[in-house]
C-alpha positions in Angstrom: -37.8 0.5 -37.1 -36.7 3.8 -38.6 -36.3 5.5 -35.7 -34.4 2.4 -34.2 -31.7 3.3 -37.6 -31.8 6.9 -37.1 -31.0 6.1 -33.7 -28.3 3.9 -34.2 -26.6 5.9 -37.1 -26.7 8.8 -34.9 -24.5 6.8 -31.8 -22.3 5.8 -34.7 -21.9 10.1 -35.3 -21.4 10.8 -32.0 -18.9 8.2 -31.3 -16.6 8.3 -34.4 -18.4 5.8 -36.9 -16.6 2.6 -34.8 -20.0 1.6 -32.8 -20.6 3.0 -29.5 -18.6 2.7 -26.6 -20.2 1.1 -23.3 -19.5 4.2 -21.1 -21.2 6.0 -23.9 -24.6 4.2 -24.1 -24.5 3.6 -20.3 -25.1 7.5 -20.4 -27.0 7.0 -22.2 -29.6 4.7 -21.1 -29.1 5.0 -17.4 -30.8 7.7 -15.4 -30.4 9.7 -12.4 -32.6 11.4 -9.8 -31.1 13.7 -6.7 -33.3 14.1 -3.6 -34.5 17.5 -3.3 -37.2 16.8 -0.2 -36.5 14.3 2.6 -39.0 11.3 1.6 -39.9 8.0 2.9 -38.8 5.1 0.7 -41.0 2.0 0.3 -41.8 -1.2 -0.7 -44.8 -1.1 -3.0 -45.9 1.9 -5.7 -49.0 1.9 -3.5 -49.0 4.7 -0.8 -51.3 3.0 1.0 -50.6 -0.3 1.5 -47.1 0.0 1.2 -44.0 -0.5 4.4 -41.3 2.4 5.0 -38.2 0.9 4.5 -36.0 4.4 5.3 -36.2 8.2 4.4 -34.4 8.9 1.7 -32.0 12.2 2.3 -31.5 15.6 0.6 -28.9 15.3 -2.0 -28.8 11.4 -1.9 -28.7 10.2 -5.5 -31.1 7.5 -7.1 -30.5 4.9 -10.0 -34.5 4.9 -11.9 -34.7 1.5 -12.3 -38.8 1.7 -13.9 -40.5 4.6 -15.0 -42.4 7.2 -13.3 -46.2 5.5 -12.5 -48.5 8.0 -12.6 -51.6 7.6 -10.1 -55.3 9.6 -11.0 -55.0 12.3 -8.1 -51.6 13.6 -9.6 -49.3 11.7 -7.6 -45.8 10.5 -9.6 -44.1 7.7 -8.1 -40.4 6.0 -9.6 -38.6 2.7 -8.4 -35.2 3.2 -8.2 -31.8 2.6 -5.8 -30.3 4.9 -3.7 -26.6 4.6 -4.6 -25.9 5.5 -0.4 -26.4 1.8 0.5 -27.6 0.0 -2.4 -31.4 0.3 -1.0 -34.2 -0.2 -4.0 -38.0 0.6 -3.3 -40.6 3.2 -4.3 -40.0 7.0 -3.8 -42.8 10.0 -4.7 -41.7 12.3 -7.6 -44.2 14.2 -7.6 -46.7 14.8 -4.7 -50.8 15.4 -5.4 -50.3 18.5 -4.5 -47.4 19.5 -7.4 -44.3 19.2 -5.0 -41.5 17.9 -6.5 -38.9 15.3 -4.1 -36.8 14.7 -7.0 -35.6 15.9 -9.9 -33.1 14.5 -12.5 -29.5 14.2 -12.3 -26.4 13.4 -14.1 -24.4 9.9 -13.4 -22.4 10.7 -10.4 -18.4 10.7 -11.9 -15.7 11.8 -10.2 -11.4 11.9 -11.3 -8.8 11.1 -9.2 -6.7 14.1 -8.3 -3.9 11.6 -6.7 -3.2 8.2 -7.1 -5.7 6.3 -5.5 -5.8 2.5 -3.8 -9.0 0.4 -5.6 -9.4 -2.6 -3.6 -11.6 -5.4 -3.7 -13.2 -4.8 -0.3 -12.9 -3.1 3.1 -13.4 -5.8 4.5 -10.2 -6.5 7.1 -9.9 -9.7 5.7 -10.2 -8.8 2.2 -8.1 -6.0 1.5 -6.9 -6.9 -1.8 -5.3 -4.0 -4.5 -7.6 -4.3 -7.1 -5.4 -2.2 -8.9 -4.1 1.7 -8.5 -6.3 4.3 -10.1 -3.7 7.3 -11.6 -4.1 11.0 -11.0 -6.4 12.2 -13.5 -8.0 9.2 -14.2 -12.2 9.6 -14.4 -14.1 6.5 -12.8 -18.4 6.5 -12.0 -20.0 6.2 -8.8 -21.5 2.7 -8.0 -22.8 2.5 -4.8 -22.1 5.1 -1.6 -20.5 7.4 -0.2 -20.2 5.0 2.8 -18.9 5.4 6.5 -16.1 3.0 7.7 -15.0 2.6 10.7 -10.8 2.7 10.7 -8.6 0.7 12.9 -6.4 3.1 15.4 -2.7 3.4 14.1 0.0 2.6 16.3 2.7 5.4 16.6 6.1 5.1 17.5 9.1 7.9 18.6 12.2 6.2 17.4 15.6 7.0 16.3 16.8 6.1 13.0 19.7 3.8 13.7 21.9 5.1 9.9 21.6 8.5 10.5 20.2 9.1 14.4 17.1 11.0 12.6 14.6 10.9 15.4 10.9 11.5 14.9 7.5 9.5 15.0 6.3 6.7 12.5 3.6 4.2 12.0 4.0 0.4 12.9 0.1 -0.5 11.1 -2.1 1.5 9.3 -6.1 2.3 9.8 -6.2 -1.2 7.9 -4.7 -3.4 10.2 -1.9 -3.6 7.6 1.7 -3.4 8.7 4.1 -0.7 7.9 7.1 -1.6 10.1 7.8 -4.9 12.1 9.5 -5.9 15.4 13.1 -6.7 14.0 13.9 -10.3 15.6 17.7 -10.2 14.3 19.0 -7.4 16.3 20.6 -7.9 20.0 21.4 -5.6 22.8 24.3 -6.2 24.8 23.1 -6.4 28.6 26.5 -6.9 30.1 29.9 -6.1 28.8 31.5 -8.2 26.3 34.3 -8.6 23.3 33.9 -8.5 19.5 36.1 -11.5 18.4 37.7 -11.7 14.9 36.7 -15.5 14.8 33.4 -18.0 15.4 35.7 -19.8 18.4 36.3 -17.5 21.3 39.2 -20.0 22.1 40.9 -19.6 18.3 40.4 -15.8 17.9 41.3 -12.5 19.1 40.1 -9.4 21.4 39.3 -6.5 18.7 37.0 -4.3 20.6 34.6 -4.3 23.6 31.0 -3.9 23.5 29.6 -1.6 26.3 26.1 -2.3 27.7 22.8 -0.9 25.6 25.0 -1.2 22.3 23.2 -3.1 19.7 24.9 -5.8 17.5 22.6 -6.5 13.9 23.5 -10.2 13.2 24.4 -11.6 10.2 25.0 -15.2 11.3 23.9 -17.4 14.3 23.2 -17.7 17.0 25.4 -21.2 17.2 26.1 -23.5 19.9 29.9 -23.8 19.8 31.7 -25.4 23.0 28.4 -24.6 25.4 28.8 -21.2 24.1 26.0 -19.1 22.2 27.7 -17.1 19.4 26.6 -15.2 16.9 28.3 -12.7 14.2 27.0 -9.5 13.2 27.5 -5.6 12.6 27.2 -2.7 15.7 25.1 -0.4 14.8 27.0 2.3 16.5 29.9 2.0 14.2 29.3 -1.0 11.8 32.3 -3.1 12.8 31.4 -6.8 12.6 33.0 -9.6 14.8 31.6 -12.5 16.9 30.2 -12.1 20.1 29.2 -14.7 23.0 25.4 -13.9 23.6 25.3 -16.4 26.7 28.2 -18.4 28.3 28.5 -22.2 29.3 27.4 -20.8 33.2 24.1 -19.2 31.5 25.4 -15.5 31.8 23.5 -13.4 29.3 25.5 -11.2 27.5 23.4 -9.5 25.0 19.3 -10.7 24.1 17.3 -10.7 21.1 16.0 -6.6 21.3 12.3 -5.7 21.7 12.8 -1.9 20.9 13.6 -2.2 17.0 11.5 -1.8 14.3 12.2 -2.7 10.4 10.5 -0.7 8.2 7.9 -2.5 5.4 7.0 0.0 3.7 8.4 3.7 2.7 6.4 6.1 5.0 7.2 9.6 6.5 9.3 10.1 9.6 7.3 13.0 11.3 8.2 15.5 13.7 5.2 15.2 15.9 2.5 12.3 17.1 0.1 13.7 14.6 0.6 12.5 10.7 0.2 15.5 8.3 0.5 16.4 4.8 2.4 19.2 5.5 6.2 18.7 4.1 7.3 20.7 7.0 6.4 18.2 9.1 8.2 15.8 7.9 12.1 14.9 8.8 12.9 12.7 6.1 11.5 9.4 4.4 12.2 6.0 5.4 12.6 2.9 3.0 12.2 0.0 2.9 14.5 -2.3 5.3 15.7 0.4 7.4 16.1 -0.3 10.9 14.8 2.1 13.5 15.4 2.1 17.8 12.4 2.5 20.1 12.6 5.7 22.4 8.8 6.0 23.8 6.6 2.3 23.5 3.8 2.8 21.2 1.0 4.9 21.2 -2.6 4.7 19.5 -3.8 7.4 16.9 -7.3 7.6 16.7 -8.0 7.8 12.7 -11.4 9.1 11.8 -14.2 7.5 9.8 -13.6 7.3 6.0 -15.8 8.4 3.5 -15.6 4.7 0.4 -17.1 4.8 -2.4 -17.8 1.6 -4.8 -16.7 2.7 -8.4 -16.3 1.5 -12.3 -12.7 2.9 -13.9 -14.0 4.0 -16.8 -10.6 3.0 -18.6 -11.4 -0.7 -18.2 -14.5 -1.1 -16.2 -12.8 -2.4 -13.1 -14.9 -2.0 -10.0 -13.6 -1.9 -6.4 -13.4 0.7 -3.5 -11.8 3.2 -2.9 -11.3 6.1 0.0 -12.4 9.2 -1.4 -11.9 12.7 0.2 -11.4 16.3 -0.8 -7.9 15.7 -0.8 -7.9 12.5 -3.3 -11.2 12.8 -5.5 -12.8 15.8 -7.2 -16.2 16.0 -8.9 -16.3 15.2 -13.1 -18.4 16.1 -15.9 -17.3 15.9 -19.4 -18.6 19.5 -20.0 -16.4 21.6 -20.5 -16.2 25.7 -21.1 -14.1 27.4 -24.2 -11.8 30.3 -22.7 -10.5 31.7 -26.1 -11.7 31.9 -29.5 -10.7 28.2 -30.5 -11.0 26.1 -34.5 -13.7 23.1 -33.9 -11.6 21.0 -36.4 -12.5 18.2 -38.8 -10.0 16.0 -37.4 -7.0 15.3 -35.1 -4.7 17.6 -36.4 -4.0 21.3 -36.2 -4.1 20.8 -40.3 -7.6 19.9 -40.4 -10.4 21.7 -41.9 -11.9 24.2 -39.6 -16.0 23.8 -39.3 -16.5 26.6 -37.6 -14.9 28.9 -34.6 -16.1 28.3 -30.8 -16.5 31.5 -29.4 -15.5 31.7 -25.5 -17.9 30.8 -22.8 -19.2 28.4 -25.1 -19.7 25.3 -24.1 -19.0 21.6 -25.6 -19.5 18.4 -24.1 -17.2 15.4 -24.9 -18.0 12.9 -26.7 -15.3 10.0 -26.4 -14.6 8.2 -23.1 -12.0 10.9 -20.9 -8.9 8.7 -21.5 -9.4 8.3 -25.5 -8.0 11.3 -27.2 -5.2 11.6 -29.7 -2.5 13.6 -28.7 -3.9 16.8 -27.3 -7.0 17.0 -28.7 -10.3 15.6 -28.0 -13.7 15.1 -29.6 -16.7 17.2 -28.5 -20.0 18.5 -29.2 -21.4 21.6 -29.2 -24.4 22.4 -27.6 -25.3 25.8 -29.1 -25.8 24.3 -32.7 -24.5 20.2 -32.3 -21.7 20.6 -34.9 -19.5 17.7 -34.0 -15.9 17.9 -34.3 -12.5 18.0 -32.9 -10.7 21.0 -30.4 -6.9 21.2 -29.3 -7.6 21.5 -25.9 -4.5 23.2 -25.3 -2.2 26.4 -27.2 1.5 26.8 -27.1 0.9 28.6 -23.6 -2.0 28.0 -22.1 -5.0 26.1 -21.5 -7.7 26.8 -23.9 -10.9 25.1 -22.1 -12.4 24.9 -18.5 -13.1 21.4 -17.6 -15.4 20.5 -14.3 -12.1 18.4 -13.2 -8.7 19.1 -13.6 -7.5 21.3 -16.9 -4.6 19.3 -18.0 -5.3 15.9 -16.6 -9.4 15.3 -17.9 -8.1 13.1 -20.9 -4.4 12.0 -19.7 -5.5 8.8 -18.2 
């Protein structure tokens, strides 16, 4: 029982005398193993009566779900899941003959380095924004990395019918969601006609003739007026609206709904080449939302490669979901983190707070709160070479004053 309040008083120390916070005592309790030997995973702590259900990868990381059972000929063996695919069985620790497969780890946490889609599933039916995780924000490794297959993306060269920017786009994503649809209210003269200034052809006048290929956006129609199939709208070539007799009372077709426009869904890049980069130089301009763009080559397939998901927490609110992670979106998080000047390990929050003691540099301190509770710009933190706990400004007038695993500036702006 004593140890139980020492315990206890000592979680209320190390997380600011308000109880303990659940990312805090689920480092606390959980614990990690990385794979360090390729070994067979089974289904029973017995060796020799037990079923191989996989072998178990170098660098693959393990959730300990018992504790180590030790047999009489020196042979260590933990129950546990492999985080990969979720897989739980029995793995060797420690072989008869001293060989170590495993050896322990800390909780695999990563921060975002751009925002990032969390989502429900990736599932192609089930691709629901859980919500967006923010650049900088820290979140813990559930279950993966997993390998998922992506839908091609359909490519399109197209000019830009505001501006005549011409360049390639995407019509659907690896998803299967759509960034641009076929535009249903836009016509394309087929035979030479006249923009009238009223609905009737018989009541109004001849303002201008529309050539063949010129497209007409409408705004209103098509209506059946006298046999006639009218409808009003805008040319895109010069944005003069009028009426215009799509097909006559014989069946003449004068202009038809278009099959080579596109209305964008969804603000995306308009790139120079078939291939989508991140490089800006690439890029010819943005399109938004609602703008209209013509067809000049039918659409092609982009093969997109397989993408690395992982299942995650946000540590900010415990919200689970999956997300895409790659160099380019994640990075690798610890809440270690290294002193690069001589810094004050304060009391409190403030600058004005007694100072404990000075951190030399190259020491080290761990934090101690969860990485998106801090006040203002400093953070609480341990520190390892005596346990004084207490409070650092992680940042001076000019520059950074600690090395974080992550990101410097972004580790506690969540």
């Amino acid at each position: 029982r004593d140890h139980i309040q020492v315990l206890c008083w000592y979680w209320r120390v190390m997380d600011g005398g308000d109880g303990i916070s659940r990312h805090r005592f689920m480092s606390l309790v959980q614990r990690y193993m990385v794979v360090l030997k390729a070994i067979a995973v089974t289904d029973d702590v017995d060796v020799a009566r037990s079923r191989a259900l996989r072998k178990a990868k170098v660098d693959e990381i393990m959730e300990v779900l018992e504790a180590p059972n030790d047999s009489n000929d020196g042979l260590v063996r933990i129950r546990g899941r492999l985080l990969t695919d979720s897989l739980v069985g029995w793995i060797t620790f420690r072989g008869c003959q001293g060989t170590f497969f495993l050896k322990e780890t800390g909780k695999p946490q990563y921060q975002c380095k751009q925002d990032t889609e969390l989502v429900k599933s990736f599932a192609c039916d089930a691709l629901e924004t859980v919500r967006i995780l923010r650049e900088g924000e820290v979140f813990e490794v559930l279950e993966g990395p997993k390998t998922v297959e992506c839908l091609p993306v359909k490519r399109v060269h197209g000019k830009a019918c505001s501006d005549g920017a011409v360049g390639w786009f995407s019509i659907t994503d690896e998803k299967g969601g759509t960034l641009a649809e076929l535009e249903t209210k836009t016509y394309e003269c087929v035979s030479v006609s006249a923009l009238t200034d009223g609905r009737s052809p018989f009541e109004s006048s001849v303002f201008r003739t529309v050539e063949v290929g010129e497209v007409l956006e409408v705004l209103e129609g098509p209506l059946e007026i006298a046999g006639l199939t009218r409808i009003r709208g805008r040319l895109l070539k010069d944005g003069v609206e009028g009426w215009l007799t799509a097909r006559d009372s014989f069946g003449t077709t004068y202009a038809s709904v278009s099959t080579r426009h596109y209305r964008i869904a969804r603000k995306m890049p308009l790139h120079t080449g078939f291939e989508t980069t991140t490089d800006d130089s690439s890029c010819v301009r943005t399109l938004v939302e609602g703008e209209l763009l013509q067809v000049l080559e039918p659409a092609r397939d982009k093969r997109v490669p397989p993408s690395t998901c992982l299942r995650v927490a946000a540590v900010v609110d415990g919200l689970i979901g999956w997300i895409r992670a790659g160099s380019e979106n994640v990075e690798k998080w610890s809440s270690a983190c290294t002193c690069l000047e001589t810094s004050p390990l304060l009391h409190g929050p403030s600058a004005s707070a007694v100072v404990l003691r000075e951190l030399e540099p190259s020491e080290t301190v761990d934090l101690l709160s969860n990485p998106h509770e801090t006040i203002g710009e400093f953070a609480r933190v341990c520190a390892r070479k005596d346990g004084i706990i207490g409070w650092v400004a992680i940042q001076n007038d000019k520059s950074c004053r600690f090395r974080f695993s992550g990101r410097l500036h972004l580790c506690f702006c969540v």
